[in-house]
Residue frames relative to the residue before (quaternion, step in Angstrom):
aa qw qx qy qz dx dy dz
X 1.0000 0.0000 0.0000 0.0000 0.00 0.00 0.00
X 0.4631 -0.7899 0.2937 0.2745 3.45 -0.97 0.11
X 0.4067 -0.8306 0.3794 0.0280 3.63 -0.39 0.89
X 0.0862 0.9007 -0.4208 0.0643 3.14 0.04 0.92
X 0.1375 -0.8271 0.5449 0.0075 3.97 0.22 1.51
X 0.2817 -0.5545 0.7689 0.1483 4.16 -1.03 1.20
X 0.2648 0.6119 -0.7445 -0.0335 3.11 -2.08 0.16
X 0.5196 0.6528 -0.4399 0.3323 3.52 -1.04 0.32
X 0.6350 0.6175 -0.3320 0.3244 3.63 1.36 -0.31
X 0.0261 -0.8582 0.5001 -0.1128 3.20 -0.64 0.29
X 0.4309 -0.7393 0.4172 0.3061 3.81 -1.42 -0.55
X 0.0823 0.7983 -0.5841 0.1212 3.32 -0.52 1.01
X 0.4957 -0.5461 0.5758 0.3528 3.22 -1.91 0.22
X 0.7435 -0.2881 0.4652 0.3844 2.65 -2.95 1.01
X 0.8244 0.3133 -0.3096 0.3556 3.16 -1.44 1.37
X 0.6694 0.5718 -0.2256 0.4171 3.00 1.08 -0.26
X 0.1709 -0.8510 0.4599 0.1870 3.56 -1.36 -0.42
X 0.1819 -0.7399 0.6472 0.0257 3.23 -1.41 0.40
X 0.4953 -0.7099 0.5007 0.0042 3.19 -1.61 1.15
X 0.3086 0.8123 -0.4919 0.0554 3.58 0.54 0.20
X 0.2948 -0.6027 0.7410 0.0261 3.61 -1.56 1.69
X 0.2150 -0.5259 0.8225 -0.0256 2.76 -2.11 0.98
X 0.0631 0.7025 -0.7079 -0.0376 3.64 -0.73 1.11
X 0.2106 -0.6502 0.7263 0.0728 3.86 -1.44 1.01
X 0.2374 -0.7161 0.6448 -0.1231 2.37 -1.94 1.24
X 0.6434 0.5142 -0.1103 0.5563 3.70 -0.86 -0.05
X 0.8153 0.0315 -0.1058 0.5683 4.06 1.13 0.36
X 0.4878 -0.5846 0.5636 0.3204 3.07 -1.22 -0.20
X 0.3843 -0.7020 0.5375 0.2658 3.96 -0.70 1.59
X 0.1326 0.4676 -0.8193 0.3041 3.45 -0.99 1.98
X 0.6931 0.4652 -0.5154 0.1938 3.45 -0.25 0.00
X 0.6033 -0.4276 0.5544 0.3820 3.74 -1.70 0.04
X 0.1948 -0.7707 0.6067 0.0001 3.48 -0.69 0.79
X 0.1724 0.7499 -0.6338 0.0785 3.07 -1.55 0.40
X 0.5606 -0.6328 0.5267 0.0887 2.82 -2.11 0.43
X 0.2298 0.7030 -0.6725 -0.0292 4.02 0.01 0.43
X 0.2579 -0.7114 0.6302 0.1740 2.90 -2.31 0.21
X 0.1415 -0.7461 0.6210 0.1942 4.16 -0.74 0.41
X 0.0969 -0.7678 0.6174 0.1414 3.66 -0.74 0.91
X 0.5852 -0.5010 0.3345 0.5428 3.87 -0.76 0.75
X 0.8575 0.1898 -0.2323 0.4180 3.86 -1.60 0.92
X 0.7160 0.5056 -0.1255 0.4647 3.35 1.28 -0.60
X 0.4709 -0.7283 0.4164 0.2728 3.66 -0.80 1.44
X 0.6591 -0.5189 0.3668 0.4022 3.61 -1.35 1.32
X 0.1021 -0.8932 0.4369 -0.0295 3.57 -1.13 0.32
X 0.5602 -0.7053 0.3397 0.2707 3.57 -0.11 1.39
X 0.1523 -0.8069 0.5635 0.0904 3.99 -0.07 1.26
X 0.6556 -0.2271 0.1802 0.6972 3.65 0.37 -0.95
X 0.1554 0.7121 -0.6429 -0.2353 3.09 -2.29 -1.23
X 0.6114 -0.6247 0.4854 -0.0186 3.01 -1.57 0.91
X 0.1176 0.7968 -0.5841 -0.0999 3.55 -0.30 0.70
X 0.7593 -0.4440 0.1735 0.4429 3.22 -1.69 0.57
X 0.7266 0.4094 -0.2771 0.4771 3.65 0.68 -0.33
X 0.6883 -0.5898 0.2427 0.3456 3.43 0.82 1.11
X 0.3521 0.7119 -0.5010 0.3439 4.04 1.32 0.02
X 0.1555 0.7982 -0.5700 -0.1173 3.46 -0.69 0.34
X 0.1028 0.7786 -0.5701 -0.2413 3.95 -1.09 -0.36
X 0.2854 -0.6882 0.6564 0.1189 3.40 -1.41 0.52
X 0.5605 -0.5884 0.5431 0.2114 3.06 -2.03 1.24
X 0.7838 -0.5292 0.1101 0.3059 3.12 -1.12 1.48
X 0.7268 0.4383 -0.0961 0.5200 3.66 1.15 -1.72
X 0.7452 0.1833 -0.4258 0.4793 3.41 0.72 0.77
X 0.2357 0.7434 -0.5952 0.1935 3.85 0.95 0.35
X 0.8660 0.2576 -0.0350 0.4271 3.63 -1.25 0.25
X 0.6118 0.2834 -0.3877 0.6285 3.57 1.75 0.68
X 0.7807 0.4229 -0.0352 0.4587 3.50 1.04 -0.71
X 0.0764 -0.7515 0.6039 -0.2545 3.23 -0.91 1.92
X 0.1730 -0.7900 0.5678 -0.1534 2.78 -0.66 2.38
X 0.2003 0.8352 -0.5120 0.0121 3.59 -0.47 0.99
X 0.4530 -0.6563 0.5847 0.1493 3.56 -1.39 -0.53
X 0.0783 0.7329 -0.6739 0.0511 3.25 -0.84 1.16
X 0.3872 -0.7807 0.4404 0.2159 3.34 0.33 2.24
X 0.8398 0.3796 -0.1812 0.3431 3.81 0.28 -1.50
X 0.6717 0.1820 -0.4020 0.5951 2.91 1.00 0.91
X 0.6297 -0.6781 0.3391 0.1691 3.78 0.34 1.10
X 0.3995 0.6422 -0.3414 0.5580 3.39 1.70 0.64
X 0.1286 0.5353 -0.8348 0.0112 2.86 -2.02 0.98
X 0.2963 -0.7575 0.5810 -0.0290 2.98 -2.09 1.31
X 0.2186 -0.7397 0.6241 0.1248 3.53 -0.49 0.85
X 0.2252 -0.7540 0.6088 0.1003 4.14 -1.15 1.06
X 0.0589 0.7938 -0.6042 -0.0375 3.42 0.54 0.37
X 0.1350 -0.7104 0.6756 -0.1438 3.83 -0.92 1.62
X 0.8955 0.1485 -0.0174 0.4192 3.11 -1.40 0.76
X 0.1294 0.8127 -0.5370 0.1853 3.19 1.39 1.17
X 0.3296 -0.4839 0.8012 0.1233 3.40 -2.36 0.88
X 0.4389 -0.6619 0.5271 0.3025 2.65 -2.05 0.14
X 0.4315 0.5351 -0.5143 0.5128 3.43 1.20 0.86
X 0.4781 0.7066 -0.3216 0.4108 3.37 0.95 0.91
X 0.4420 0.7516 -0.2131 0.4409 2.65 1.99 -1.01
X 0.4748 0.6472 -0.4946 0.3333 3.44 -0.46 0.42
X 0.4454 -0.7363 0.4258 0.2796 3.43 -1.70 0.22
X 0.1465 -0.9458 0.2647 0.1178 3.72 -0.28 1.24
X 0.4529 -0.7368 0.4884 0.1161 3.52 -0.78 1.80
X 0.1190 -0.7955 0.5726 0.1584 3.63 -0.75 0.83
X 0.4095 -0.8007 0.4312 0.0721 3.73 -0.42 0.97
X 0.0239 0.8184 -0.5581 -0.1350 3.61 -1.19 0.42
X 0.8076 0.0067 0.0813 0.5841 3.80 -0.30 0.60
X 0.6543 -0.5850 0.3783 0.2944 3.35 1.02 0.59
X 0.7450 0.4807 -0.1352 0.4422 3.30 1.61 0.30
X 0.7940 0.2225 -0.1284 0.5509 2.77 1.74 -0.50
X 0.4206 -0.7853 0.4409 0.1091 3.75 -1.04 1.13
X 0.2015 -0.6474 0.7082 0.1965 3.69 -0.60 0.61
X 0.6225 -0.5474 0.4073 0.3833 4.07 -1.23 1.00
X 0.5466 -0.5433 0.5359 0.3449 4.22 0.82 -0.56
X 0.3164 0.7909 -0.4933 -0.1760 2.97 -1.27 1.28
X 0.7622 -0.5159 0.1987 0.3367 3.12 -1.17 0.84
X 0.0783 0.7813 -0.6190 0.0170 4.19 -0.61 1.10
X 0.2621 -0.8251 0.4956 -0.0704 3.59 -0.43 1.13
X 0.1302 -0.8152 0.5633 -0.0335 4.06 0.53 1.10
X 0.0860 0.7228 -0.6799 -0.0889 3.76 -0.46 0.68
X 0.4552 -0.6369 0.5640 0.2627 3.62 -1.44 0.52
């Protein structure tokens, strides 16, 4: 089955940034990809995504701070998250084909 492990989160201050990789396993990388997020009380939400030919789109409030990519031959996709808020805060889920779930990690924005 396929497997799908986030790392890179962490805590930082408004303004700042963080890298965060999602490396799959368990298939060959054909799939659309993506990025959701679930802030505490607040329904999970659609961050960007990436299809296998390199299209991507992002949710309005992080255009122009966020860069979703892919590095097919090595089964990775990376989210730049620049110029972080703390309505960033939240815990991020890396996605395949709408079907698969990476466990979530955790990015924390203090002001």
């Amino acid at each position: 089955q396929v497997q799908l492990v986030e790392s890179g989160g962490g805590s930082v201050q408004a303004g700042g940034s963080l890298r965060l990789s999602c490396a799959a396993s368990g298939t060959r990388f054909l799939y659309t990809m993506a990025w959701y997020r679930q802030a505490p009380g607040k329904q999970r939400e659609l961050v960007a995504t990436i299809t296998t030919g390199g299209n991507t789109n992002y949710a309005d409030s992080v255009k122009g701070r966020f860069t979703i990519s892919r590095v097919n031959v090595n089964n990775t996709v990376h989210l730049e998250m620049n110029s972080l808020k703390p309505d960033d805060t939240a815990i991020y889920y890396c996605n395949a084909a709408n079907t698969f779930w990476g466990q979530g990690t955790q990015v924390t924005v203090s002001a």
